[in-house]
N, CA, C and O of each residue as an XYZ file, in Angstrom:
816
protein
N     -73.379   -101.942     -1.497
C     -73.640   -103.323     -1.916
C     -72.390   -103.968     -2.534
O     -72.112   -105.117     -2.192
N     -71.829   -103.500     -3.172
C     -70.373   -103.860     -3.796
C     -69.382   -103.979     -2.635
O     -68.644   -104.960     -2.714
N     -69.223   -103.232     -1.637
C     -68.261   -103.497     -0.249
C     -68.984   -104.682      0.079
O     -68.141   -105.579      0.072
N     -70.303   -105.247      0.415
C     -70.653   -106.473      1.284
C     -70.382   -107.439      0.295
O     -69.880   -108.480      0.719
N     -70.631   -107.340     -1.176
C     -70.398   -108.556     -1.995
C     -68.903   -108.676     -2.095
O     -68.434   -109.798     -2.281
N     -68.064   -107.581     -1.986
C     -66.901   -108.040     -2.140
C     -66.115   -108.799     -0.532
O     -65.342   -109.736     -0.334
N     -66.630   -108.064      0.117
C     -65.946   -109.053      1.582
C     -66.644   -110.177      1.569
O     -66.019   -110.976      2.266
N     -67.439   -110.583      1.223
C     -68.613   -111.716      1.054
C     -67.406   -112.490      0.145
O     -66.674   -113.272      0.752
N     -67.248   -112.329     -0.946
C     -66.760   -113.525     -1.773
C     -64.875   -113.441     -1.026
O     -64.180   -114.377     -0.631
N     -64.569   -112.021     -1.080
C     -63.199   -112.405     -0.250
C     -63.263   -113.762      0.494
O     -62.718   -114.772      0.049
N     -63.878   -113.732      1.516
C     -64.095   -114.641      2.585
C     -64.429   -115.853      2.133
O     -63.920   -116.891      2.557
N     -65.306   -115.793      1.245
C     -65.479   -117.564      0.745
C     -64.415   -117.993     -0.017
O     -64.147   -119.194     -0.043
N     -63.674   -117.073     -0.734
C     -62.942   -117.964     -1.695
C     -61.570   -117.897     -1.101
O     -60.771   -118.744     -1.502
N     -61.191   -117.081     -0.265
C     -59.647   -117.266      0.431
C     -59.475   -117.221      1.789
O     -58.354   -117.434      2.251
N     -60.597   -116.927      2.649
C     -60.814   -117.104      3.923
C     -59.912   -118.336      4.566
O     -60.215   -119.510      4.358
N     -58.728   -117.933      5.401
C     -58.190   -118.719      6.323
C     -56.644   -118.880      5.366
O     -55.547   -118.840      5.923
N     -56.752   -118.996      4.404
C     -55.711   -119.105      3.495
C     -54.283   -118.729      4.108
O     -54.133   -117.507      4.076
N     -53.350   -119.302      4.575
C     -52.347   -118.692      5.157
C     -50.982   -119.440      4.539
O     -50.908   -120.652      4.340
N     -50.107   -118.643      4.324
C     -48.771   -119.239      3.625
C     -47.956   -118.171      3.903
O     -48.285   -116.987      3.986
N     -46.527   -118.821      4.086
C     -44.938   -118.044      4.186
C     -44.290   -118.194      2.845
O     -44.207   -119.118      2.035
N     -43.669   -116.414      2.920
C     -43.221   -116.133      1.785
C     -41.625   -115.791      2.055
O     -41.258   -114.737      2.574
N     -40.814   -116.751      1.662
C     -39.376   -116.672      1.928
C     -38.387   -115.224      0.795
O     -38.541   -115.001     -0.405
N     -37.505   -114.565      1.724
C     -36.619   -113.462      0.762
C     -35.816   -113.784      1.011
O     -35.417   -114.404      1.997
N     -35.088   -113.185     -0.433
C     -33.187   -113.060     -0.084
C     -32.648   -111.961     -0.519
O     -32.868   -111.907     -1.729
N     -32.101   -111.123     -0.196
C     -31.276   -110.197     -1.095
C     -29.738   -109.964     -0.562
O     -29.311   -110.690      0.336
N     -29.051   -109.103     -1.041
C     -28.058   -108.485     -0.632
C     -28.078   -106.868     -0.643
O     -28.494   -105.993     -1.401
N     -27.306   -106.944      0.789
C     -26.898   -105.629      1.564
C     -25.806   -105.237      2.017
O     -25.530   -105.669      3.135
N     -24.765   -104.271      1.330
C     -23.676   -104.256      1.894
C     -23.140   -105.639      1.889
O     -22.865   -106.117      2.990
N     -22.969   -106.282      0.941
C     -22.701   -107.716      0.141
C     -22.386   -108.360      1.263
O     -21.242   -108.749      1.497
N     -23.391   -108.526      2.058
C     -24.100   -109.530      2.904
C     -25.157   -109.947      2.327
O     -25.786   -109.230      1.550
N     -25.527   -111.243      2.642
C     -26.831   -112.020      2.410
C     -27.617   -111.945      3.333
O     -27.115   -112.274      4.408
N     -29.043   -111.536      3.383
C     -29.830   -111.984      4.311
C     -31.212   -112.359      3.665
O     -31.741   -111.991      2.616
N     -31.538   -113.063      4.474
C     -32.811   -114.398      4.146
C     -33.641   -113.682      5.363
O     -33.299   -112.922      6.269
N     -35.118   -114.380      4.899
C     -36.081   -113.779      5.953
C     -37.652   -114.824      5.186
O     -37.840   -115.689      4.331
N     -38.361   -114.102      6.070
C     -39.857   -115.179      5.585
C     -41.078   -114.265      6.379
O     -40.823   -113.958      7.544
N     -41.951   -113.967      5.999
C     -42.766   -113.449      6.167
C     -44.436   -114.219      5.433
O     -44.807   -114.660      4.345
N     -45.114   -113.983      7.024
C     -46.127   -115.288      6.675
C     -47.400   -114.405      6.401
O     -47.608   -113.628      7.333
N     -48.362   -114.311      5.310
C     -49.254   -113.756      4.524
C     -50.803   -114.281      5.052
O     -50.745   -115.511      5.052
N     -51.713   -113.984      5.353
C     -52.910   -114.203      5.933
C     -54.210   -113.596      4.993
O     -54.447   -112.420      4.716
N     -54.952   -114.812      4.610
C     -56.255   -114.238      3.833
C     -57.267   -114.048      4.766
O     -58.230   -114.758      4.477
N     -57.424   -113.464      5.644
C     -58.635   -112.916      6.522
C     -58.672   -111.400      6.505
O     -57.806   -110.571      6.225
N     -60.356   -111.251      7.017
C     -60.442   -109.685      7.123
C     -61.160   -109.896      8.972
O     -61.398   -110.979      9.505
N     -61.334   -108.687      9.519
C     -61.974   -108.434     10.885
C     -63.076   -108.627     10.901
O     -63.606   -107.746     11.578
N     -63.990   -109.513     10.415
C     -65.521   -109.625     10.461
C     -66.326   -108.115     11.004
O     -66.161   -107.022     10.460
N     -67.035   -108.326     11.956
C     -67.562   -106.825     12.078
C     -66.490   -105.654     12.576
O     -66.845   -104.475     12.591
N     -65.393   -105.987     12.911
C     -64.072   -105.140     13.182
C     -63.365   -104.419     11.768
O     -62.580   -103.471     11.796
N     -63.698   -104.894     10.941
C     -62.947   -104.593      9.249
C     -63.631   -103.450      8.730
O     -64.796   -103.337      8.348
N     -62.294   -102.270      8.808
C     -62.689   -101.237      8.768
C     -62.695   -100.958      7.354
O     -61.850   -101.696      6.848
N     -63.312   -100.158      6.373
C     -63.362   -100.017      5.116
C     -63.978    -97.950      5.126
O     -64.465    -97.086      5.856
N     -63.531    -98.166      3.914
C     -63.440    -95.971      3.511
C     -63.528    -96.160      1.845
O     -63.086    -96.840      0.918
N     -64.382    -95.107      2.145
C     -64.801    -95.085      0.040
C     -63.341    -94.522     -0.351
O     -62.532    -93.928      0.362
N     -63.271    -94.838     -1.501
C     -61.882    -94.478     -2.557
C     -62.447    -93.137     -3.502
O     -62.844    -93.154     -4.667
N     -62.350    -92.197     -2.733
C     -62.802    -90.993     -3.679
C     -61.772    -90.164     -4.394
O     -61.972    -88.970     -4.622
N     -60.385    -90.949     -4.843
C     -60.016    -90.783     -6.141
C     -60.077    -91.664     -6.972
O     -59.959    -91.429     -8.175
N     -60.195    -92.372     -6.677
C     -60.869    -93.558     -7.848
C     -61.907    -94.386     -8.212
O     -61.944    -95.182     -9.150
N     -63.220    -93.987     -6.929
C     -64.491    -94.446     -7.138
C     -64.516    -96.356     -6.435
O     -63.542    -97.109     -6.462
N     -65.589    -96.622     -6.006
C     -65.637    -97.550     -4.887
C     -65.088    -97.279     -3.800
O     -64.934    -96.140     -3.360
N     -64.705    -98.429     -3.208
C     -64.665    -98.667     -1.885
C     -63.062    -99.591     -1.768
O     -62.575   -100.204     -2.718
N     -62.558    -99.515     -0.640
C     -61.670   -100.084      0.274
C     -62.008   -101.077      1.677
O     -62.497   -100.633      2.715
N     -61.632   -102.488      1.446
C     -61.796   -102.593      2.940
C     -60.003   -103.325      3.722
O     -59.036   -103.523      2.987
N     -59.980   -103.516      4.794
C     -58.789   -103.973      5.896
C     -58.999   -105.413      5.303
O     -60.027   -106.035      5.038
N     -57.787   -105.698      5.196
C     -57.569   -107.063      5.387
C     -56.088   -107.907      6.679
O     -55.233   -107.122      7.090
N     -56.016   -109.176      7.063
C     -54.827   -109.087      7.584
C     -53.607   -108.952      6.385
O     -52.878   -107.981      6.585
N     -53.322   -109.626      5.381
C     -52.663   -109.199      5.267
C     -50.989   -110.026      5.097
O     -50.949   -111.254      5.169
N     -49.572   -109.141      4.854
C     -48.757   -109.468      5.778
C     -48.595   -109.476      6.957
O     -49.206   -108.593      7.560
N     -47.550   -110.641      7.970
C     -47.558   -110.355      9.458
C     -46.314   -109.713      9.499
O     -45.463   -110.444     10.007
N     -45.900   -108.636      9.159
C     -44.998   -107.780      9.906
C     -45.131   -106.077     10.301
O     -46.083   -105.504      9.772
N     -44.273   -105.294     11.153
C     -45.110   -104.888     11.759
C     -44.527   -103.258     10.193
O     -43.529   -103.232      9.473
N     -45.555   -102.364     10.281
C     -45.450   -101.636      9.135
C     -46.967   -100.406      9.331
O     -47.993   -100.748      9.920
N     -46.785    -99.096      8.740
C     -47.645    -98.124      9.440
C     -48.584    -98.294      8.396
O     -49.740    -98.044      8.738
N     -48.435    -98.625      7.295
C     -49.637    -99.131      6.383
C     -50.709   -100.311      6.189
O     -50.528   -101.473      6.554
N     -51.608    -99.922      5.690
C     -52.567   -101.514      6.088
C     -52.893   -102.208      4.611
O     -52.907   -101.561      3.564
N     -53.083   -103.243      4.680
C     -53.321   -104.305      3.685
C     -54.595   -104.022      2.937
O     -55.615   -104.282      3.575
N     -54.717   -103.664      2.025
C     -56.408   -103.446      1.363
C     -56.879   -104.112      0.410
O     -56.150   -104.945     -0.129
N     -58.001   -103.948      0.030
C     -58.570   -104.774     -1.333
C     -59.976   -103.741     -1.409
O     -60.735   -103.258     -0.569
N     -59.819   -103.684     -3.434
C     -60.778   -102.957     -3.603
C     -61.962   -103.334     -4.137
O     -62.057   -104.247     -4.958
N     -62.781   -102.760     -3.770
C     -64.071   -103.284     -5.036
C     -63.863   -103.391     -5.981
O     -64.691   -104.048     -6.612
N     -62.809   -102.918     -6.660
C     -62.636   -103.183     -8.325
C     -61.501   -104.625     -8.506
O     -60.838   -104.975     -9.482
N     -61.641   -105.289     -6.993
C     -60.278   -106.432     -6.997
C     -58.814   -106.281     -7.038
O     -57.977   -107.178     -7.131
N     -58.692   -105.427     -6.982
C     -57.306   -105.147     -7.415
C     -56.835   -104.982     -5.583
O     -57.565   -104.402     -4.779
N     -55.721   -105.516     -5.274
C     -55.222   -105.691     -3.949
C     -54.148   -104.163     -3.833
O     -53.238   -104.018     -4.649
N     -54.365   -103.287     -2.913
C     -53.052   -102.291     -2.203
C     -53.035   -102.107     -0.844
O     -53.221   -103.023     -0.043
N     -52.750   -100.603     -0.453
C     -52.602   -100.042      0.948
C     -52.627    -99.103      0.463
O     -52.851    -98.762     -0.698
N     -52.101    -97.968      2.424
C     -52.686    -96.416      2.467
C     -51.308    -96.231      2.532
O     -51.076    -95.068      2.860
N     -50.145    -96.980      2.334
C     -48.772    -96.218      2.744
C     -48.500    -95.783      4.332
O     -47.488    -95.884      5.026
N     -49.767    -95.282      4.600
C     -48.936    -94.353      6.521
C     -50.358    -94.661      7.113
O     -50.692    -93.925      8.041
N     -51.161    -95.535      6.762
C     -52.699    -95.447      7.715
C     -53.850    -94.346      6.923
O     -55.036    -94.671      6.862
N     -53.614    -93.713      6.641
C     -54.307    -92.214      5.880
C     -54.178    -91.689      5.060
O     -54.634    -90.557      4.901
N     -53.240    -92.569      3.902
C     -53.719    -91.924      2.908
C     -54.225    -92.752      2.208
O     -54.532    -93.907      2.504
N     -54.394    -91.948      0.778
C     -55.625    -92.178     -0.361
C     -55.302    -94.028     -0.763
O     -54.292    -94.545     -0.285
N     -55.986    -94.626     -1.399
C     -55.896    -95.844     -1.918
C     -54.746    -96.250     -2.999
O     -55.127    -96.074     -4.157
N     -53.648    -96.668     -2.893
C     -52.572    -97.117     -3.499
C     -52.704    -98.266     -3.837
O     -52.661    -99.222     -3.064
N     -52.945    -98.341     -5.441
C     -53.383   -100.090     -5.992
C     -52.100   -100.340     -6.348
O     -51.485    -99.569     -7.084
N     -51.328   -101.965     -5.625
C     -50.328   -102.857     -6.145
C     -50.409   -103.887     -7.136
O     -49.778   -104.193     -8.148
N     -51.486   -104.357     -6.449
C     -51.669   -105.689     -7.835
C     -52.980   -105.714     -7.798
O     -53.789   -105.826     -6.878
N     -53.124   -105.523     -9.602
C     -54.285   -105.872    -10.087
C     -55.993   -107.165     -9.798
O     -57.202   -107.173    -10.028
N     -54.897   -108.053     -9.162
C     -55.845   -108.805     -8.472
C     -55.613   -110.095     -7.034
O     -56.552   -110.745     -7.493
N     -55.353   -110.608     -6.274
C     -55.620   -111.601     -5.247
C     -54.288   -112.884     -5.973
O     -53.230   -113.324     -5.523
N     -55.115   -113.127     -7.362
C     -54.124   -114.065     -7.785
C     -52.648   -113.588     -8.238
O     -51.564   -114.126     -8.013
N     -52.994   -112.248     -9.045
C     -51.578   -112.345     -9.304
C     -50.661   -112.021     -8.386
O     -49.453   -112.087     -8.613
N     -51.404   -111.468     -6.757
C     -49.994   -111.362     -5.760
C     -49.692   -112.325     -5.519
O     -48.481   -112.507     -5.398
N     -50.794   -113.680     -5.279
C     -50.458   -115.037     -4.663
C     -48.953   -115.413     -6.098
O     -47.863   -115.847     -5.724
N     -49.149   -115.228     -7.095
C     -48.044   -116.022     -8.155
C     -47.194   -115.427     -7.774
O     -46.180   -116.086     -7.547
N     -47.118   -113.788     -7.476
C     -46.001   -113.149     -7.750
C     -45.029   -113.525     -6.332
O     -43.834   -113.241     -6.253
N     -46.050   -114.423     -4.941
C     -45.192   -114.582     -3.842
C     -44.738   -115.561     -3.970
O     -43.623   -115.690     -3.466
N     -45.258   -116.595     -4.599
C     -44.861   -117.927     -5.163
C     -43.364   -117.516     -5.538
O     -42.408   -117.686     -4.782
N     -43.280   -116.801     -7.154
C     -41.983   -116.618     -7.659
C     -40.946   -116.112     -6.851
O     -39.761   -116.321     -7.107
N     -41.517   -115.159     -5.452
C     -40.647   -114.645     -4.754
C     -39.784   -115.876     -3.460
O     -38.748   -115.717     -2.814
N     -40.626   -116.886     -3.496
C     -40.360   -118.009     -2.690
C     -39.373   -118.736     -2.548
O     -38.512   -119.122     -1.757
N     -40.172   -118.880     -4.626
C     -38.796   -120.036     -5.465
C     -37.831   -119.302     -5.505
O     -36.860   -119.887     -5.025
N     -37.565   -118.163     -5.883
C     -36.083   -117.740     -5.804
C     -35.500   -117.607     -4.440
O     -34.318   -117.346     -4.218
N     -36.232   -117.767     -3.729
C     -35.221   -117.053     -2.127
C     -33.873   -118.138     -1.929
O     -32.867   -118.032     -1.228
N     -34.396   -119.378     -3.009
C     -32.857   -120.550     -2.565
C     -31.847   -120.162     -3.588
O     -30.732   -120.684     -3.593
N     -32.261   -119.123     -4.587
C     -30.958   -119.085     -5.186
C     -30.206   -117.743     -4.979
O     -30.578   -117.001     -4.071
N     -29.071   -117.365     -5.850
C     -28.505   -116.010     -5.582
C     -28.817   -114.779     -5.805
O     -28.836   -114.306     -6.941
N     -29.052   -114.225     -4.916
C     -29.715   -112.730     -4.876
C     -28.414   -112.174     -5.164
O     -27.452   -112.316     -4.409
N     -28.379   -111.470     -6.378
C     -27.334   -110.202     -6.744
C     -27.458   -108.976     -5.898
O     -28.557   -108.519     -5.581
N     -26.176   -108.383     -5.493
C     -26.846   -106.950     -5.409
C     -27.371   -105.549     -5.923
O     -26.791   -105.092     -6.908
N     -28.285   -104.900     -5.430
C     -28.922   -104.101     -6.290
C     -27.597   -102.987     -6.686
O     -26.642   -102.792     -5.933
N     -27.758   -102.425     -7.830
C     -26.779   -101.774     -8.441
C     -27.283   -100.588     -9.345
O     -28.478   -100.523     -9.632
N     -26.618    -99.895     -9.677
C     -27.046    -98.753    -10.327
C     -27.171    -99.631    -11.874
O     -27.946    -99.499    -12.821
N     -26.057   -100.539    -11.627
C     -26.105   -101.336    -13.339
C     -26.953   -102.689    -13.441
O     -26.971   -103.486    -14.379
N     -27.756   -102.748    -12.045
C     -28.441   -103.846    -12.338
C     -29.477   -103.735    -13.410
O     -29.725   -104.774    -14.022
N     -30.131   -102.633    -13.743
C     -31.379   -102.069    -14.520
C     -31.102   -102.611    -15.916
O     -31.888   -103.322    -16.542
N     -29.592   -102.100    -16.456
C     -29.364   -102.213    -17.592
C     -28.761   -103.472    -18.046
O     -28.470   -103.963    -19.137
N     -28.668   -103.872    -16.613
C     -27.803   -105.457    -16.933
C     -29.244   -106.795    -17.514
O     -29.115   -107.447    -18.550
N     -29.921   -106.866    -17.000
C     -30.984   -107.123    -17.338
C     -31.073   -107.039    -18.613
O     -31.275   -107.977    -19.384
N     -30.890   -105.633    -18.947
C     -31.551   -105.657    -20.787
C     -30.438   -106.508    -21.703
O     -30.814   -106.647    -22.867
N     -29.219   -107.065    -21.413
C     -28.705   -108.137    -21.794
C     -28.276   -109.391    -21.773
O     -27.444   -110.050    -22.396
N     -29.303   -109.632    -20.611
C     -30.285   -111.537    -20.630
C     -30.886   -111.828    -21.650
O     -31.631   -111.208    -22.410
N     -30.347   -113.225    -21.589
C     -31.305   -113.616    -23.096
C     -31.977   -114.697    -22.536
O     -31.663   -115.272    -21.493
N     -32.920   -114.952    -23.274
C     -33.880   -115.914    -22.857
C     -34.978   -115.574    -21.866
O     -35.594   -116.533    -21.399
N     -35.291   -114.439    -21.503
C     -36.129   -114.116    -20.357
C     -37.395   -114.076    -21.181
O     -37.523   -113.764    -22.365
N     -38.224   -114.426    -20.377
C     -40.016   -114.870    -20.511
C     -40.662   -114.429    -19.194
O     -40.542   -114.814    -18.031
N     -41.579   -113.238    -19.952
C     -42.490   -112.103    -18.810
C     -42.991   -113.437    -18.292
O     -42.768   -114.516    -18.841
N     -43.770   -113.236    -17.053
C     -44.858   -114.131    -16.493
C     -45.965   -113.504    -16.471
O     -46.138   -112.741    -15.520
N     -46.839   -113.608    -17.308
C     -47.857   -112.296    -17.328
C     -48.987   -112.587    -15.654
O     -49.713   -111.661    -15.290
N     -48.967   -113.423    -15.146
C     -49.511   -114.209    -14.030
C     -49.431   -113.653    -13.376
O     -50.430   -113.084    -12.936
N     -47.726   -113.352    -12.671
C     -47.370   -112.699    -11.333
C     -46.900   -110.726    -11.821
O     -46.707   -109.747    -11.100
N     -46.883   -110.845    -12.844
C     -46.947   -109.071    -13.483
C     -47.924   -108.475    -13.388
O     -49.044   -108.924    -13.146
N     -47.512   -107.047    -13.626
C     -48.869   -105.943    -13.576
C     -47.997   -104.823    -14.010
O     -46.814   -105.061    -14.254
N     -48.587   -103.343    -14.154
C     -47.810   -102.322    -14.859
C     -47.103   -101.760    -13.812
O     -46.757   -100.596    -14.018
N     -46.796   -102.226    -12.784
C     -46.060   -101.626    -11.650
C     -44.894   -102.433    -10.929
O     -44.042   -102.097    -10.107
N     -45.230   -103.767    -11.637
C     -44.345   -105.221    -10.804
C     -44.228   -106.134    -12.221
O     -45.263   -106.673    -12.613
N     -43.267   -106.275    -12.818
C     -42.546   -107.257    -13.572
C     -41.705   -107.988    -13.535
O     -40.551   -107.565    -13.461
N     -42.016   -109.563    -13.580
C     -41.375   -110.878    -13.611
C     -40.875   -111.535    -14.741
O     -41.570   -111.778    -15.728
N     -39.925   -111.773    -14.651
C     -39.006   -112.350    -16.245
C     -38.454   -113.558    -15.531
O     -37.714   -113.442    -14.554
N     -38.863   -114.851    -16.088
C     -37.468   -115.856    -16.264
C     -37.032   -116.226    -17.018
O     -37.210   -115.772    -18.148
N     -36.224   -117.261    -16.753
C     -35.152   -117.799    -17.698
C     -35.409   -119.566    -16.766
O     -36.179   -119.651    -15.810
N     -34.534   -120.897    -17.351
C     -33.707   -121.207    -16.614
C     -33.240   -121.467    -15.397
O     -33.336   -122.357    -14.552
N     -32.559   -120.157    -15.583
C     -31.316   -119.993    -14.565
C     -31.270   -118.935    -13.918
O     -30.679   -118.905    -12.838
N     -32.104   -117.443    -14.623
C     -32.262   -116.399    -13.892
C     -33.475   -115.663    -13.876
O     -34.270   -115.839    -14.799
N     -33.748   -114.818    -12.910
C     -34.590   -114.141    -12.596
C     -34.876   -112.977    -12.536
O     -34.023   -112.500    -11.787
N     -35.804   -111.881    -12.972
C     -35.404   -110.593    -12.805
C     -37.070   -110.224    -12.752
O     -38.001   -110.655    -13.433
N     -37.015   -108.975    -11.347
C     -38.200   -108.701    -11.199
C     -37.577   -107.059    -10.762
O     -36.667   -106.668    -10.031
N     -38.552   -106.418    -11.592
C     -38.699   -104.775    -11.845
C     -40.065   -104.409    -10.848
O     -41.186   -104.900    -10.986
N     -39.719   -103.587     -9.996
C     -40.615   -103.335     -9.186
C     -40.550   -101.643     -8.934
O     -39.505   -101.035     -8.702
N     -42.178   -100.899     -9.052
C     -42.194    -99.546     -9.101
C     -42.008    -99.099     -7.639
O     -42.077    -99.912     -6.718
N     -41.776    -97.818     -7.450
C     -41.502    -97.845     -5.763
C     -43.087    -97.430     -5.170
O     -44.062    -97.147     -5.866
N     -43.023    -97.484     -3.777
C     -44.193    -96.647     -3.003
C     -44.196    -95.287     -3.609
O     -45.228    -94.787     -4.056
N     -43.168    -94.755     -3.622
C     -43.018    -93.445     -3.123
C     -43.713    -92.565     -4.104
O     -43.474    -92.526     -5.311
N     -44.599    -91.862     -3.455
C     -46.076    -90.904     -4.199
C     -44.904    -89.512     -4.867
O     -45.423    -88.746     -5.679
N     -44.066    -89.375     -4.657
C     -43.339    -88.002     -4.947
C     -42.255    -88.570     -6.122
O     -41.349    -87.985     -6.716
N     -42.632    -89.649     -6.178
C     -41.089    -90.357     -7.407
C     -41.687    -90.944     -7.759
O     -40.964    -91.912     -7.525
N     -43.052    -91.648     -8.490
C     -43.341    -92.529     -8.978
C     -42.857    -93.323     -9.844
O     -42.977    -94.547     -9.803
N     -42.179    -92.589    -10.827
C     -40.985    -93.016    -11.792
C     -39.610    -94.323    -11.434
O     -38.939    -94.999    -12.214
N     -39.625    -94.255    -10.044
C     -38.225    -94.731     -9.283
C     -38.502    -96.167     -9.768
O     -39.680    -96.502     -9.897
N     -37.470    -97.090    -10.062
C     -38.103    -98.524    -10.790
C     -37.104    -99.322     -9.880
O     -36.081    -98.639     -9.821
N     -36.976   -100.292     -9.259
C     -35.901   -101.414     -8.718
C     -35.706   -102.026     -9.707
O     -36.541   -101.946    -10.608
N     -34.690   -102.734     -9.848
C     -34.411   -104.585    -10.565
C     -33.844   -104.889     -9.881
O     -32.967   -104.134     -9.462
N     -34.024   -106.347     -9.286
C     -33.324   -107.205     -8.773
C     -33.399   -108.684     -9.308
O     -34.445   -109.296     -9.527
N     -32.272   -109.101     -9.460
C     -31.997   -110.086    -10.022
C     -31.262   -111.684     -9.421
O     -30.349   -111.666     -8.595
N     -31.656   -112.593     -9.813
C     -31.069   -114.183     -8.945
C     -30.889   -114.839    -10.075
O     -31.361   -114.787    -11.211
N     -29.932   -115.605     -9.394
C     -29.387   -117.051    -10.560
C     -29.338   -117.803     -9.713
O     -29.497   -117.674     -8.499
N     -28.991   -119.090    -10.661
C     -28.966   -120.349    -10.041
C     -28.566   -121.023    -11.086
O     -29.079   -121.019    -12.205
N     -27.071   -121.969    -10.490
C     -26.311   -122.821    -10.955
C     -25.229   -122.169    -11.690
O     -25.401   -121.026    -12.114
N     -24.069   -122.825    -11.889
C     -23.267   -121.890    -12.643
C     -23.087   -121.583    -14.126
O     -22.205   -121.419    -14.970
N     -24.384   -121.596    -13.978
C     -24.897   -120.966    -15.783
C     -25.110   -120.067    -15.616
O     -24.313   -119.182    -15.925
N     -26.270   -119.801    -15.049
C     -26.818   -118.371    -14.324
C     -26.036   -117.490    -13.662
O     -26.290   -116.298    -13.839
N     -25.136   -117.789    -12.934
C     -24.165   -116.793    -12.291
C     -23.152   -116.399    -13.494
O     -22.793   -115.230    -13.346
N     -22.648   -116.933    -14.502
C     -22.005   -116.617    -15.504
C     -23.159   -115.875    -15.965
O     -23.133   -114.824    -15.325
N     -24.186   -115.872    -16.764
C     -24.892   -115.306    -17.446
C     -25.081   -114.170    -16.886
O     -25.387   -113.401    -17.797
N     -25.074   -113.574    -15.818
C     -25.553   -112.777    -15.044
C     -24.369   -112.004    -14.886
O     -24.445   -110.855    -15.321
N     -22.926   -112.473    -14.192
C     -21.690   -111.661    -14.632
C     -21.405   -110.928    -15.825
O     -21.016   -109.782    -16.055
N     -21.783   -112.159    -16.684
C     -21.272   -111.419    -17.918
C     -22.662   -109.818    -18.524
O     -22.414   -108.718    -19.018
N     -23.583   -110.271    -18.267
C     -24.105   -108.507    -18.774
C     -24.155   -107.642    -17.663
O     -24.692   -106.545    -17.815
N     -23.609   -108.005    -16.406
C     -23.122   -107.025    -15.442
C     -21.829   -105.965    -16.062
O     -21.638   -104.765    -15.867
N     -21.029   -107.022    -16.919
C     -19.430   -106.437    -17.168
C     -20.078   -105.635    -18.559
O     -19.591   -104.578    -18.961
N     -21.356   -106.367    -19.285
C     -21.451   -105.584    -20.681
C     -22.281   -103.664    -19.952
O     -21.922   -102.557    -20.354
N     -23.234   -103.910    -19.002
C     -23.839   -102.979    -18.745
C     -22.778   -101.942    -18.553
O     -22.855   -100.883    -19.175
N     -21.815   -102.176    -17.748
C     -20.538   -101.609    -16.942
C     -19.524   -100.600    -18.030
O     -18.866    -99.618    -17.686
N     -19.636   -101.169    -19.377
C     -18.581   -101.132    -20.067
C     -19.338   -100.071    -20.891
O     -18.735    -99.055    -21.236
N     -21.098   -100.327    -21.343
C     -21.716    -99.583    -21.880
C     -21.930    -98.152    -21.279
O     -21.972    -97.093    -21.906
N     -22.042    -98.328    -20.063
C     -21.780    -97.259    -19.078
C     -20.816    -96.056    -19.157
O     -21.166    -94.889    -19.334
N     -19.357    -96.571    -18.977
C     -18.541    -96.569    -19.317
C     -18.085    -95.434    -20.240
O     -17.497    -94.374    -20.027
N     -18.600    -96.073    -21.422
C     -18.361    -95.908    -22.907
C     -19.509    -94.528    -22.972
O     -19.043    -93.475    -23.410
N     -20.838    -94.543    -22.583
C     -21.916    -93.455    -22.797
C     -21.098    -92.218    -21.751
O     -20.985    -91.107    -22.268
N     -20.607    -92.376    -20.485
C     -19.556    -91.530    -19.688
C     -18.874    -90.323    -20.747
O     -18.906    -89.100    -20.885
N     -18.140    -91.725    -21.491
C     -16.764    -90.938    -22.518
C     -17.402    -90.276    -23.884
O     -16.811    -89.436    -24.562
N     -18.627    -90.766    -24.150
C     -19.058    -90.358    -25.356
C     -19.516    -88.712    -24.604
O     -19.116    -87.695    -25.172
N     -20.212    -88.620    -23.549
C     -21.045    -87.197    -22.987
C     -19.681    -86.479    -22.746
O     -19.619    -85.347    -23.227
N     -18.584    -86.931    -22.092
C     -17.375    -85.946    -21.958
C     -16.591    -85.380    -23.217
O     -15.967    -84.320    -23.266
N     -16.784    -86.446    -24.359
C     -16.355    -85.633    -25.349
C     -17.021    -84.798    -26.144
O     -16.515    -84.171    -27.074
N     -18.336    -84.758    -25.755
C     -19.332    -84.191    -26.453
C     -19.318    -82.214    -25.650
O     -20.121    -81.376    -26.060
């Protein structure tokens, strides 16, 4: 009864819902941009669903993103939106609920026009010397964190990977040349702190 009420209200309240979600990052300090278009439908009597027997309820298919990928789009009875990772496995919850992925693609949108830094071993720590950053508790969850500013952006994201759970991204954007200064400069402080913790363990 909880699987039919939940595809039941899925369908009324986001049924047809379709929007593109623009990226940017850097690779091999190249830029590349991309867009990927997001779909609120499920398969009517085709929508396959499997109880969640490590975590109690149910799972059903949704579409989803449109790109092509061995994992499928899910939503649980408890609301909270994930996937299986490879088709078969167990239930992997991403975001806590429908809305906060819709904010969190939003924020991923608005930034795609400004500068995507590249990811760095010192991006993590560079971050912790932005000032002015304000969580978005909206598009967050304990696995995906959004900070702005301004001028910059920084979103901490946990990985898939079931054998590293620990593994954390930051990636970070500015915009205007406030933000790209602001953003240099605790790149050079992270760098230096780095650095400095290096020389402190070698003399130790």
């Amino acid at each position: 009864m909880d699987l039919i009420i939940r595809c039941e209200g899925f369908e009324q309240k986001y049924g047809g819902l379709r929007y593109d979600v623009r990226h940017s990052l850097v690779v091999n300090r190249e830029r590349y941009e991309g867009s990927y278009q997001w779909e609120y439908n499920h398969f009517g009597l085709n929508t396959r669903a499997r109880q969640d027997r490590g975590g109690g309820g149910w799972s059903f298919e949704w579409a989803g993103e449109h790109v092509s990928k061995p994992c499928r789009d899910l939503l649980h009875t408890d609301g909270s939106v994930g996937t299986d990772v490879d088709g078969g496995s167990p239930y992997l919850p991403l975001a806590p609920s429908i809305p906060h992925l819709i904010e969190s693609h939003a924020l991923t949108d608005t930034v795609a026009t400004w500068r995507p830094w590249p990811v760095a071993a010192d991006l993590a720590r560079a971050a912790d010397f932005l000032d002015d950053l304000v969580e978005v508790p909206e598009a967050s969850w304990r696995t995906s964190r959004w900070r702005l500013s301004q001028t910059v952006a920084v979103l901490d994201v946990d990985s898939w990977d079931r054998t590293n759970p620990q593994r954390r991204r930051t990636r970070i954007w500015s915009r205007e040349e406030t933000g790209h200064r602001e953003v240099q400069a605790a790149l050079d402080r992270a760098r230096q702190t780095r650095h400095q913790d290096e020389a402190d363990r070698d003399q130790r």
